[in-house]
N, C-alpha and C positions, 0 to 999 in steps of 0.2 A: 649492431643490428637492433632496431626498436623491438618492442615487446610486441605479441598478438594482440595482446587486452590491455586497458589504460581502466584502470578503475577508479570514476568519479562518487568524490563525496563530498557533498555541503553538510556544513557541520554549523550551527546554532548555538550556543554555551552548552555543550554536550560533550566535553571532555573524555570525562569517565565512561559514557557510553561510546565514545570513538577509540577507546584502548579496549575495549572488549571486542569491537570488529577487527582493531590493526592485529590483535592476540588470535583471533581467526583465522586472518588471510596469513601468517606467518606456519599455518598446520597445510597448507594446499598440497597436495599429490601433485597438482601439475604448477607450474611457478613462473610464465613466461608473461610476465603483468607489471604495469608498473600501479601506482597508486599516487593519487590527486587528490588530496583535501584542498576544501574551499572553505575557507571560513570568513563567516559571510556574516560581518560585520559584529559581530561577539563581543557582550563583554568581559564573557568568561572563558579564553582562547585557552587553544590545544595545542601550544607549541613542546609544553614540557609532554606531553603524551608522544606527539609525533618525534621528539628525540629521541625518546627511550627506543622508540622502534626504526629511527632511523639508518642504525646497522645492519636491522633485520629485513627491510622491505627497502625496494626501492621509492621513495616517497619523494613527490614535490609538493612541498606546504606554502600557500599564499593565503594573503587577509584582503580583506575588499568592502566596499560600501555593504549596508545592508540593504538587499535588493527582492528578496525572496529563493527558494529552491533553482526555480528554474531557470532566470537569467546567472545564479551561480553554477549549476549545472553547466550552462552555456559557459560562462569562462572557465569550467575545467577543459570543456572539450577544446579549447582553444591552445590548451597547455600540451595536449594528448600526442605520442607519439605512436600511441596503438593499429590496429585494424581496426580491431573493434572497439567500444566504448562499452565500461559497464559501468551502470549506476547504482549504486546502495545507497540506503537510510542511512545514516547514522548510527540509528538503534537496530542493527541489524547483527546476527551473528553468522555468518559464513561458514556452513560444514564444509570440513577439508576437500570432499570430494568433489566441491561445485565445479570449476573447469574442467575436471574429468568430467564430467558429465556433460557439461556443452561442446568439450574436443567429440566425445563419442556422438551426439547426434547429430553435429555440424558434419561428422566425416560421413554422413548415410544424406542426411537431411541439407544441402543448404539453404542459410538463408540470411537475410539481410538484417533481422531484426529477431529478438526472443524477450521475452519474461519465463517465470517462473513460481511454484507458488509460495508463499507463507506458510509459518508452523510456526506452534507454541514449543520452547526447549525446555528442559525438563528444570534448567536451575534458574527460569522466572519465575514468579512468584506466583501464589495459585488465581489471583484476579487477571495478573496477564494473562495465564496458560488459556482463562476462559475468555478472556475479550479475543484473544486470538483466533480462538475456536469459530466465537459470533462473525467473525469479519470473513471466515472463511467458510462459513456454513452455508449449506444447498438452503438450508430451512429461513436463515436471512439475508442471504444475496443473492439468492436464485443460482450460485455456481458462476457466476461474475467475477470473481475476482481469484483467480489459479484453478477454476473447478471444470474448466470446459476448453475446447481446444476453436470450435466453431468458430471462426469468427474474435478470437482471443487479442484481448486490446491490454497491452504488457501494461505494469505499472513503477515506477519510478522507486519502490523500494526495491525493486530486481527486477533491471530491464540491462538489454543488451542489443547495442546499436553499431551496424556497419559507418564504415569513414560515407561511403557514399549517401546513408541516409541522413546525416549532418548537412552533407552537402548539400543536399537536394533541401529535403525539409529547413533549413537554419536553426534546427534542436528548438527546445522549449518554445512557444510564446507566450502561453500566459505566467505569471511571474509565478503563482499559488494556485492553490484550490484546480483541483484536475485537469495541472496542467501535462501530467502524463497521460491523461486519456484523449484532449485534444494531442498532440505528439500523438500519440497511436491512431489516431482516425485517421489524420494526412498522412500514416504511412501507408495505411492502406487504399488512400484513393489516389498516390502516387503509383500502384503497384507494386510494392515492395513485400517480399516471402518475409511474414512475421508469423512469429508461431509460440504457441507454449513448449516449453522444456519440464515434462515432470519432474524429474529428478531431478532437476537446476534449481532447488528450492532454498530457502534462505530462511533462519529461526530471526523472527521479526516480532519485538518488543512493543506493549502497547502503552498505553501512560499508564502511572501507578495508580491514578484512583479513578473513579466512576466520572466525576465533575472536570477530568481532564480529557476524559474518555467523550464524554457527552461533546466538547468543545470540538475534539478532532472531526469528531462524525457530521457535528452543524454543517462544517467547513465540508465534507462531504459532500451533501445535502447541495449547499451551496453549488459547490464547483461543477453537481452534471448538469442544473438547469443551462448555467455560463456555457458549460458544451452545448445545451442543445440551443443554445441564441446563433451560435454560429454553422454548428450542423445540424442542417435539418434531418429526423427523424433518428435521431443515436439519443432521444429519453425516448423508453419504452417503460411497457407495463411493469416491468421490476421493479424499476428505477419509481415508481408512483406509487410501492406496495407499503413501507413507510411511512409516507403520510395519508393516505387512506388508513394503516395502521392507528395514528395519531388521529386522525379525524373520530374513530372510529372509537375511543376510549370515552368522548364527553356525550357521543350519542349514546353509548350502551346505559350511562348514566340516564339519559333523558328519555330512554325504551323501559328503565327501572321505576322510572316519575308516573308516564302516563302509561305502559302497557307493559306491566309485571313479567307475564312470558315472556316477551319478547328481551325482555332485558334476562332472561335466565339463559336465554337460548344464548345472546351475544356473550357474557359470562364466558359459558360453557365453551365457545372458540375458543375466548381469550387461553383459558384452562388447558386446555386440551394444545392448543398451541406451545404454549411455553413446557408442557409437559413433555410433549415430542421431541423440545431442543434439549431440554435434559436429559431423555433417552438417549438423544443420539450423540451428545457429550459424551456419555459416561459411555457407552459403546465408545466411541475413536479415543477419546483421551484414557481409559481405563482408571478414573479419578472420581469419587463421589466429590469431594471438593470442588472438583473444577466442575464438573458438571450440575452442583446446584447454583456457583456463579457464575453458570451461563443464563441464569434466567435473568437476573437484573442485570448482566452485562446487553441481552439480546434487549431487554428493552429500554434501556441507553440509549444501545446502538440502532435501534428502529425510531426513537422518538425523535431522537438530536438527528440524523437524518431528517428525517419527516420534517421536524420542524423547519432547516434549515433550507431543505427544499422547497417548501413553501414560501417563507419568508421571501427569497430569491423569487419564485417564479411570481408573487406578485406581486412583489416590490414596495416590502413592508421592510428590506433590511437596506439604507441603504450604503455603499462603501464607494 
C-alpha cells in the first residue's frame, strides 16, 4: 500500500545539512511517508548520508543534471507514490510532531494544498536564530511569510501538495527565485483549498553569515518582481517597503546635506525602527543575543531585498 505523504527534497552540496533533516524525519509520531531526495546535480553528493539512514526511512535517492529547485522538485514528484507531496529545504529540521499536526487539521479542515511556518531551533547558532526571526517578522514582511492565514501563499521550504494539484497545475515552472509563490498563485486561481497549518511548522536554517544572507534575500527581491511580470497585481505595497527602505537610506543622507531637521527627523525612523525589531526579538525569542542580531540581520534582509527588487524591476540585473 503506498504512503499518504512522499516527501520531496532537492539537495545542492548540502550533505551535512540533509542528515540533520533525514535524523528528523526518523523522530515522526506519525510515519506513513516515504522520502525523495533529488540531487540536483552536486558536486558534493549525499549518498553516504542517505545510506546511513537508508534502514531507517524509506528513501529513494536519484542524481540528475543541474537544473534549479524547482524542475528538481518536479522530478521528485514524478518519483512519488504519495497522496500527497511534501516539500522541505534541505536546511530544514522537522519536529517529530509535523504529520500529526497536518493528519489533525486535514481530518477537520480539507484541503488540497498547505504550508506552514518557520522558526529559529535553539541548536542554530545565534545569527541564524536572528535571521530567522527577520524573515518571519510582522515588522519586515508584513506577516507574509507563515504569519497570516488570508489569502496564504505556501512556500517551498514547507509546503504540501495534493496528487490532483500536480496534476492540474504541472508543479513548479519557474526553475528559482519564487518559484513557490508563482506555484501558490495558480493554485489559487485554479480554485484549489490551500491554507496555513500553524502548528505544521518546520526549524528552518539560514546561511551562516550576513554576505550569504544578503545574496539569498537579492534573489528574493528578485523573484517577486518575476511574479508580478506574469501576475498582474500579486506585488503589493509590502513587497515595495524594502526598497523604499533602501531608497530611503541615501536620501536621509542628502535631508542631512541640505536641511538638518529634516535629516534628524528620518534618523530618528530609521532608530526607532530597528529598535522596535529588537524589542520584539527579544520578547519572542527570549535571547539578548539574538535580538541585538536582529538589527543587522533586518537590514540585510530589507537592503538585499530592496536592492534586488529594484535591480529586477527595472532592468539594471540582467540573467
Amino acid at each position: 500500500m503506498p504512503p499518504k505523504y512522499s516527501v520531496i527534497v532537492p539537495v545542492y552540496n548540502r550533505p551535512q545539512e540533509l542528515e540533520e533533516l533525514l535524523q528528523s524525519l526518523t523522530t515522526q509520531t506519525v510515519k506513513d511517508f516515504e522520502v525523495i531526495i533529488v540531487e540536483d546535480g552536486s558536486d558534493i553528493t549525499s549518498d553516504s548520508v542517505v545510506a546511513t539512514y537508508a534502514s531507517l526511512l524509506p528513501i529513494t535517492y536519484f542524481l540528475k543534471s543541474n537544473s534549479g529547485p524547482g524542475p528538481s522538485r518536479n522530478a521528485g514528484f514524478e518519483k512519488a507514490s504519495g497522496q500527497f507531496m511534501v516539500v522541505f529545504d534541505s536546511d530544514c529540521i522537522i519536529p517529530s510532531t509535523y504529520f500529526e499536526a497536518v493528519e489533525k487539521y486535514l481530518a477537520v479542515h480539507p484541503l488540497d494544498a498547505w504550508g506552514g511556518p518557520d522558526k529559529g531551533h535553539e541548536k542554530f547558532t545565534t545569527l541564524q536564530r536572528a535571521m530567522a526571526f527577520t524573515m518571519s517578522s510582522f515588522l519586515t514582511t508584513g506577516g507574509i511569510r507563515g504569519g497570516k492565514e488570508v489569502g496564504f501563499q505556501p512556500r517551498s521550504f514547507n509546503m504540501g501538495l495534493s496528487r490532483a494539484v500536480i496534476e492540474k497545475t504541472g508543479g513548479f515552472k519557474f526553475d528559482r527565485l519564487a518559484e513557490d509563490i508563482e506555484l501558490s498563485i495558480r493554485m489559487r486561481k485554479e480554485g484549489f483549498r490551500v491554507a496555513l497549518i500553524p502548528d505544521a511548522y518546520v526549524y528552518h536554517k539560514r546561511r551562516t553569515s550576513l554576505l550569504q544572507f544578503y545574496s539569498q534575500v537579492e534573489g528574493f527581491g528578485r523573484g517577486r518582481v518575476r511574479v508580478g511580470k506574469i501576475h498582474e497585481g500579486f506585488v503589493k505595497i509590502t513587497h515595495w517597503f524594502p526598497a523604499m527602505f533602501l531608497i530611503g537610506l541615501p536620501v536621509t543622507v542628502l535631508a542631512f546635506i541640505f536641511n538638518q531637521q529634516l535629516g534628524v527627523v528620518a534618523v530618528a525612523f530609521y532608530l526607532i525602527y530597528l529598535f522596535g525589531i529588537f524589542i520584539d526579538a527579544l520578547r519572542k525569542t527570549k535571547s539578548f543575543s539574538v535580538a541585538l542580531l536582529s538589527i543587522p540581520s533586518a537590514l540585510v534582509q530589507l537592503v538585499g531585498y530592496g536592492m534586488g527588487f529594484l535591480k529586477e524591476k527595472f532592468g539594471t540585473l540582467k540573467t
